[in-house]
C-alpha positions in Angstrom: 108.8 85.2 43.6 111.4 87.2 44.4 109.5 88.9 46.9 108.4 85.7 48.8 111.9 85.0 49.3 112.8 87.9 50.8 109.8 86.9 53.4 110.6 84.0 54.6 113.3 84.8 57.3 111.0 87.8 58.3 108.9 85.6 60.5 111.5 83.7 62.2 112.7 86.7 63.3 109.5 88.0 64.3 108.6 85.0 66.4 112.1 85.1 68.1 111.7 88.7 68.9 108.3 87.9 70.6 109.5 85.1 72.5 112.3 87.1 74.5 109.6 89.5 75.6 107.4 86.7 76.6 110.3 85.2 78.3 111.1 88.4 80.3 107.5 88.7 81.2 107.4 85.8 82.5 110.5 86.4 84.5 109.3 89.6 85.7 106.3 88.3 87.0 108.3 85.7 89.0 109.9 88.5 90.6 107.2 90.5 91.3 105.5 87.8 92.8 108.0 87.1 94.9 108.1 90.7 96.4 104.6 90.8 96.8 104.5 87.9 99.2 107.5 88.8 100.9 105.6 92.2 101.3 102.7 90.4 102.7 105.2 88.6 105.0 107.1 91.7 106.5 103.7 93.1 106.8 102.3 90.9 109.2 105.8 90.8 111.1 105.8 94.0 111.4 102.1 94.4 112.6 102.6 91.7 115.2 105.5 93.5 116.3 103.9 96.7 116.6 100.5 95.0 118.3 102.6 93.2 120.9 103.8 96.7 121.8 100.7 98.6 121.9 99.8 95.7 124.4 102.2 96.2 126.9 102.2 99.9 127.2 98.2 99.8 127.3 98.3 97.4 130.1 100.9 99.9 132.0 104.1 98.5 131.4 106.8 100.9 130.2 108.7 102.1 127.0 111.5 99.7 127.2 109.0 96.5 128.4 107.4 97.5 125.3 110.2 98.1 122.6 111.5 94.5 123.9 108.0 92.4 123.1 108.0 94.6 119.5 111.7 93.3 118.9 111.3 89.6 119.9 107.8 89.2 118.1 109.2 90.6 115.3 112.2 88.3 115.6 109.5 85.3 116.1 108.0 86.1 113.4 111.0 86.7 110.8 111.8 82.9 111.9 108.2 81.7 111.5 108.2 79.0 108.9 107.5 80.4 105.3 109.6 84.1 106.2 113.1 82.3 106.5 114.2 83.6 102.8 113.8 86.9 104.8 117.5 87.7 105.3 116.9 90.3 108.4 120.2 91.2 108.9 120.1 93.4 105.8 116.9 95.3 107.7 116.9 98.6 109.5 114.6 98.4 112.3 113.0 100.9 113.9 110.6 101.5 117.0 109.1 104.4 118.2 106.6 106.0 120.0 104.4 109.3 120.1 101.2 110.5 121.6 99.6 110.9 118.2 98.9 108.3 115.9 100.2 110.3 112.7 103.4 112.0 114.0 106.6 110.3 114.2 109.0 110.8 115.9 107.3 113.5 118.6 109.4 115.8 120.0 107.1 116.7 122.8 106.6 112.6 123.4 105.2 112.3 126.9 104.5 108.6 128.4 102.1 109.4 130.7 99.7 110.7 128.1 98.2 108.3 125.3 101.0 106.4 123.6 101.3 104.6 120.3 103.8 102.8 118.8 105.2 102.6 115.3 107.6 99.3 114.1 109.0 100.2 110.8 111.3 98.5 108.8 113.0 99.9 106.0 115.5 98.0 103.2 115.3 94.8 103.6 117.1 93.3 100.2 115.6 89.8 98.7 116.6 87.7 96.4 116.7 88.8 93.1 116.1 85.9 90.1 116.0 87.6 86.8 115.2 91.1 87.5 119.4 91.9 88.3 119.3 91.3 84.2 117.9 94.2 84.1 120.2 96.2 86.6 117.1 96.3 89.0 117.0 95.1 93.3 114.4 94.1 95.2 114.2 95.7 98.3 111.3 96.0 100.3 109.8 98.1 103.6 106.8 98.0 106.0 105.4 100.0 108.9 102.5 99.6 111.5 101.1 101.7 113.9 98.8 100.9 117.2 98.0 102.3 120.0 95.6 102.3 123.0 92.3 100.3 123.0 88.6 102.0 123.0 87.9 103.0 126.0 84.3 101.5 125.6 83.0 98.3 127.6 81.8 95.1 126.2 78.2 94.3 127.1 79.1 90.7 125.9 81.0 88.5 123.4 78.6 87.9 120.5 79.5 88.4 117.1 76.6 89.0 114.8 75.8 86.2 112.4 74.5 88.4 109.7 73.7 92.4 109.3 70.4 93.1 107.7 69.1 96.4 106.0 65.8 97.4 105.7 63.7 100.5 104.8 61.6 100.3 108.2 61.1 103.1 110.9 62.0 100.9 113.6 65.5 100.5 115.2 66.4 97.0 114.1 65.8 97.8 110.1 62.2 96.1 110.2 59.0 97.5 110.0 56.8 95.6 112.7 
């Protein structure tokens, strides 16, 4: 009897123990959540930005032509409806350009040559719900690169409806 009693608190404390952690899961989630699609957002800023670029200077406009699109899309698109949370002010923004797609910054950057154009932004700080109980921040950071369009011509504007694959000889995938 003895022995039941000393049971009985046991499982309140238990149940309260597992409730805190499925409360801070729960809050965690909410804040990873929120970074994700503020990822997703800064993204897509960031790739307009650096498409709007890669534009210009492939239609022969120059550097600062094309570092001016990069900046107002990007500003366009931080003010879009749904990125407004998206305090940019907090962002370090950065465009540059280089004559291979992989190297950034290029020292031996020449504009006559090929050019592509990296946007990156780097710390932008959101809002923080319940993760600052647990001394962490939010901060987030995105880059995209383009450059020059293929070179190759369009014989015309059809998209396929569907791709087949088949075991034939011939060149189409069916054996006639």
């Amino acid at each position: 009897n003895k022995k039941v009693q000393k049971q009985k608190g046991l499982v309140l404390v238990m149940v309260t123990m597992a409730m805190l952690v499925f409360v801070a899961i729960a809050a965690l989630s909410i804040d990873i959540n929120h970074l994700m699609v503020n990822k997703t957002r800064l993204q897509n800023a960031v790739d307009s930005a650096a498409l709007s670029a890669a534009v210009l200077i492939d239609s022969d406009s120059s550097i600062a032509d094309a570092t001016a699109a990069a900046n107002t899309t990007f500003t366009n698109m931080a003010g879009a409806v749904g990125n407004s949370e998206m305090d940019m002010s907090t962002a370090n923004v950065s465009v540059t350009y280089s004559n291979d797609p992989q190297t950034f910054p290029d020292s031996s950057f020449d504009s006559s040559l090929d050019v592509y154009v990296r946007v990156e932004v780097t710390s932008l700080d959101m809002d923080e719900f319940f993760i600052q109980a647990f001394g962490l921040q939010k901060t987030v950071s995105a880059s995209a690169v383009a450059g020059p369009s293929s070179a190759s011509i369009k014989a015309c504007n059809i998209v396929p409806m569907s791709v087949c694959s088949g075991g034939g000889t011939s060149t189409d995938g069916y054996e006639r």
